[in-house]
C-alpha positions, 0 to 999 in steps of 0.5 A: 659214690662212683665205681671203682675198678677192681682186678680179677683174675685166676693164676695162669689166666689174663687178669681183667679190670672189672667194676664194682660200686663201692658202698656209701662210707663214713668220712673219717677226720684224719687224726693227725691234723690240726688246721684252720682256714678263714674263707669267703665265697660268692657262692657255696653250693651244698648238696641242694643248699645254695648259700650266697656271700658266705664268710666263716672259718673251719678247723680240724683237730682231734678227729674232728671237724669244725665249723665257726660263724659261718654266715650266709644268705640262702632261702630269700633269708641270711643264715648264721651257723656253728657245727661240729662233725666228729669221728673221734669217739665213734668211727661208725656214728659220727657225733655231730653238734650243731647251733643256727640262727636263722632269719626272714626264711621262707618256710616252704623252701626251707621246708622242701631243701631239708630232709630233716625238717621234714621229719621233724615238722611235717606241719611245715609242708602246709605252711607259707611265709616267712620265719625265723628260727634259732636251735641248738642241736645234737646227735649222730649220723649213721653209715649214709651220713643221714641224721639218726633222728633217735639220737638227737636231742636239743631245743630251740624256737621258732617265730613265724614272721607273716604267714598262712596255714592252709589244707592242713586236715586237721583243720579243716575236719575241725572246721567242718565240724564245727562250722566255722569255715575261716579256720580252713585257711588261717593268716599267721602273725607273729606266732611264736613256738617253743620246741624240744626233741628227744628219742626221735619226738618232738616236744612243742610247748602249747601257745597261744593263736589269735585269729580274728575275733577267735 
């Protein structure tokens, strides 16, 4: 946030404008409001998010703030998302909703681009290709506006298209150890995972990896 000016001074004495930063603050959704929008962009910037041919529509009504088929194209793949953001039950935590359908992205830019996927799949970090995802999710944001992972629940899928998984360490001590040197390296094909998450875990259904003969 950037500062803000602040007077001070005694009685009897020239006041002087001084700064201060003010700290990071939960954005409340005016409750007085009832509006919806329907916009299109060339290009929408969020945060370190670059979406592409955006279309979709926003409203605001009852202390909250919705998003409805916002499409888009981003990380070499296309996007389809619904969302909520709500400070109506809560001015502290906003409760946020959240529904994607995602499409050919890349795992390694989506993987750096969001601080979520990170923590909740740190796997993502040695894996390369393309993938597509959908997940319904929801939970609360705390006061720096960051996901309070404790609180999200959901579940959704996740299908890698093409890929690889490499100089993951596991693997290669489970390679090393029992001399099959292949699985340090492994092309992915069509890999499909079943996830759900709940008090800050994720749950990933067991399936099944064919690679060569193994």
């Amino acid at each position: 946030s950037s500062p803000t000016p602040v007077l001070r001074g005694r009685p009897g004495c020239a006041w002087v404008a001084t700064t201060t930063s003010a700290p990071p603050a939960v954005f409340l959704v005016p409750a007085n409001m009832n509006v919806k929008l329907n916009a299109a962009a060339n290009k929408v910037v969020y945060d370190n998010l670059t979406i592409q041919d955006v279309t979709g529509s926003m409203s605001i009504s009852d202390e909250t703030v919705r998003f409805e088929n916002l499409k888009g194209q981003a990380l070499d793949g296309s996007l389809l998302i619904n969302g909520s953001y709500s400070t109506h039950t809560s001015k502290t935590k906003p409760v946020i909703a959240l529904q994607y359908a995602v499409k050919d992205l890349d795992v390694q830019k989506t993987f750096f681009t969001f601080n979520t996927v990170q923590k909740l799949m740190p796997i993502g970090k040695w894996l390369g290709g393309k993938l597509n995802s959908q997940l319904s999710l929801s939970g609360n944001l705390g006061k720096d506006l960051m996901p309070d992972i404790q609180s999200l629940t959901g579940s959704g899928n996740l299908f890698i298209i093409e890929g690889f998984l490499e100089k993951f360490k596991p693997l290669e001590e489970l390679a090393s150890k029992i001399h099959v040197d292949e699985l340090k390296q492994i092309s992915l094909r069509e890999v499909r995972q079943y996830f759900e998450f709940t008090n800050g875990k994720v749950l990933v259904k067991p399936f099944d990896l064919n690679y060569k003969d193994i």
